[in-house]
C-alpha positions in Angstrom: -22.2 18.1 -41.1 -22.6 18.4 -37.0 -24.6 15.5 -36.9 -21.8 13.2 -38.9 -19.0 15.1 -36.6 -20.8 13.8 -33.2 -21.4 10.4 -35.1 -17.9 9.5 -35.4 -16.7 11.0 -32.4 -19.3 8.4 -30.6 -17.8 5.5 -32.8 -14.3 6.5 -31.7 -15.3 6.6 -28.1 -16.9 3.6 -27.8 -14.2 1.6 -30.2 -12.0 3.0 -27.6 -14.3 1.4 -24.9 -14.8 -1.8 -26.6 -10.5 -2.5 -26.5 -10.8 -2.5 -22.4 -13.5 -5.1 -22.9 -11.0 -7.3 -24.8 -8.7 -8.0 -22.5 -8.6 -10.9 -20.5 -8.6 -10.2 -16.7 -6.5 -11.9 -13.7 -8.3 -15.0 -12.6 -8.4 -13.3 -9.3 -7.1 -10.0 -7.7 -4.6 -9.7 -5.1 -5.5 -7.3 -1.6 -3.4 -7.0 1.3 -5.4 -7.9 5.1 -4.5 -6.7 8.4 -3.8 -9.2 10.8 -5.4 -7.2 13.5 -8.9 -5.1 13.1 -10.6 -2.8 15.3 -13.4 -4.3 16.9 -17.4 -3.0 15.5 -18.6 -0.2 17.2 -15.0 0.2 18.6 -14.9 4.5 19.0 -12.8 6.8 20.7 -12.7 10.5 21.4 -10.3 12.3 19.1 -7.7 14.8 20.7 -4.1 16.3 18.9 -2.7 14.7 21.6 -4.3 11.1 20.6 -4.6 11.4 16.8 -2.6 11.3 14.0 -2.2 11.1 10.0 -0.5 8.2 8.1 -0.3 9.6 4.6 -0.1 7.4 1.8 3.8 6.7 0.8 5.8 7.2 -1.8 7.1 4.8 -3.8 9.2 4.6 -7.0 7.4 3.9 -10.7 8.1 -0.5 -10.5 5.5 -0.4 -7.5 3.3 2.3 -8.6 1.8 -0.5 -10.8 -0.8 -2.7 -10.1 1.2 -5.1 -11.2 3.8 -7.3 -8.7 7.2 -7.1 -9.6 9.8 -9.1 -9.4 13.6 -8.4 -8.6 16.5 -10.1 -10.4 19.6 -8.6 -9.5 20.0 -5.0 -8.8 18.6 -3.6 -12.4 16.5 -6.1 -13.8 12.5 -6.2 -13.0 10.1 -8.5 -14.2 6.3 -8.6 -13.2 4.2 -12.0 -11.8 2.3 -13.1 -15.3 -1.9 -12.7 -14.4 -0.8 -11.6 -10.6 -3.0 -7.8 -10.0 -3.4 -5.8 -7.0 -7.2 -4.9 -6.7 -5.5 -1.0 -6.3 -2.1 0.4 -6.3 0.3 -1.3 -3.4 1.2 2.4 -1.9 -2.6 2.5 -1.1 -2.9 -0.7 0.2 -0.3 -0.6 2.4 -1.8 3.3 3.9 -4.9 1.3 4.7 -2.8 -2.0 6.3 -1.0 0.3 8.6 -3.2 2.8 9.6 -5.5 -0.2 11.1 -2.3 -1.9 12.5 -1.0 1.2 14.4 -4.8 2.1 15.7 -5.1 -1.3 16.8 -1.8 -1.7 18.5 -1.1 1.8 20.0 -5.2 3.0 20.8 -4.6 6.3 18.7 -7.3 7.5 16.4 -5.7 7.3 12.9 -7.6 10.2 10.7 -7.5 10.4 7.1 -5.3 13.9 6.2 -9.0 15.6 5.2 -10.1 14.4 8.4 -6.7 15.7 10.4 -7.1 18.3 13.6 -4.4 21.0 14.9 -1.5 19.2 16.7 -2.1 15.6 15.4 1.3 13.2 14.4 2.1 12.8 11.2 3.8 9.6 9.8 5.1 10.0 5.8 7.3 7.6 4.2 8.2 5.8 1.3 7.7 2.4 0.5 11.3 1.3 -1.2 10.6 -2.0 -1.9 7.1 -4.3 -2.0 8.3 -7.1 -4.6 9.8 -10.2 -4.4 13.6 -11.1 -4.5 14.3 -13.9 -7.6 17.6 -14.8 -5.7 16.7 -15.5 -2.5 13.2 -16.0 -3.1 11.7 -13.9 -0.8 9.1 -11.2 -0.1 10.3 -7.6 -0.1 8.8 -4.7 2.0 11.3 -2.0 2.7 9.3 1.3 4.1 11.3 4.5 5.1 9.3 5.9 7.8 8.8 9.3 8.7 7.3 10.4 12.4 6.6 13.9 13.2 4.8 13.2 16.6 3.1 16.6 17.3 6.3 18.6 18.8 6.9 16.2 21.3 10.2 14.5 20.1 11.0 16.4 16.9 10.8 14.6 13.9 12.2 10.9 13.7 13.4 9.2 10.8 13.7 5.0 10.5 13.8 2.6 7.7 11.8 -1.0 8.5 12.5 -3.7 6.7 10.3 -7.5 6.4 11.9 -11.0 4.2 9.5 -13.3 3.9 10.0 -17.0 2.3 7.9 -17.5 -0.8 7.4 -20.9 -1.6 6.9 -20.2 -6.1 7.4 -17.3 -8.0 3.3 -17.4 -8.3 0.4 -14.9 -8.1 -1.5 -16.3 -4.8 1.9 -17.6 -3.1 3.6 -13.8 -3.7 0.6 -12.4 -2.6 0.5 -14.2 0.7 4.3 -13.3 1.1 3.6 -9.7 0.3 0.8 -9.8 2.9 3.1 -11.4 5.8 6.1 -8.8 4.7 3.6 -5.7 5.1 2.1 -7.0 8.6 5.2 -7.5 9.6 6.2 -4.0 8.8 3.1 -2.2 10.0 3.6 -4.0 13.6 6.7 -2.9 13.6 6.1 0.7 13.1 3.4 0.8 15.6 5.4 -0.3 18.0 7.6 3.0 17.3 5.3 5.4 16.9 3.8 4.2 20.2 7.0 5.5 22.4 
């Protein structure tokens, strides 16, 4: 009786397994790139005063998809037939800023396991990362949050990044997406640099 019980609880499992298996993936993934890196071997001593933590945003349950939605009107959203992220946007978006700012501003940007006593903080929420049926554009709308380590209280400032997509497509969004998010993450480290 014990061996038929852990018989068809290994059929049901791999049944289970064999439905991923079925679906058809994306002809290709979409990934979000910096347009500035550090440089190999590029290090730096880490201080409070020179570090800091960009935390992964928020972000409301259209972008926590893999998926890429699009907006039509204010209450509609569709999603971008075969168009994937490679892993959520909030994610990507951490990892495009966090090189942007250490790029542009020389600070050492930690993860928060990695965080010392004193370092800034930036949290936010990423509003919008879609693109706009109407006008046809790219969408990145980030609320930013800087706590800069007791030196100028906390500051509070939304960015915001339209970028022209030439089709409603996978590769063409993703592009857009890409130049929206730069243009964002420049932004911000220009802020969090004063």
């Amino acid at each position: 009786m014990k061996r038929i019980a852990l018989t068809t609880a290994a059929l049901i499992a791999l049944s289970g397994c064999s439905l991923g298996l079925t679906q058809k993936p994306p002809p290709f993934l979409l990934n979000l790139v910096p347009t500035v890196s550090p440089m190999a071997n590029d290090g730096q001593a880490v201080t409070a005063d020179s570090a800091m933590v960009i935390a992964v945003p928020v972000v409301p349950q259209a972008i926590a998809t893999g998926r890429v939605p699009v907006a039509q009107g204010n209450t509609a959203i569709a999603y971008i037939k075969d168009a994937m992220w490679v892993e959520p946007p909030a994610r990507l978006f951490q990892r495009l800023l966090s090189e942007t700012v250490r790029v542009k501003t020389g600070r050492a940007v930690l993860d928060a396991r990695q965080a010392v006593s004193g370092a800034g903080l930036l949290t936010g929420q990423l509003l919008h990362f879609e693109i706009d049926e109407s006008s046809n554009k790219a969408v990145v709308v980030y609320d930013a949050t800087w706590n800069a380590g007791g030196k100028r209280g906390v500051l509070n400032r939304r960015f915001e990044a339209r970028v022209p997509v030439g089709k409603i497509a996978p590769q063409e969004a993703g592009q857009a997406l890409n130049r929206a998010a730069n243009q964002v993450a420049g932004e911000v480290a220009v802020w969090v640099s004063k």
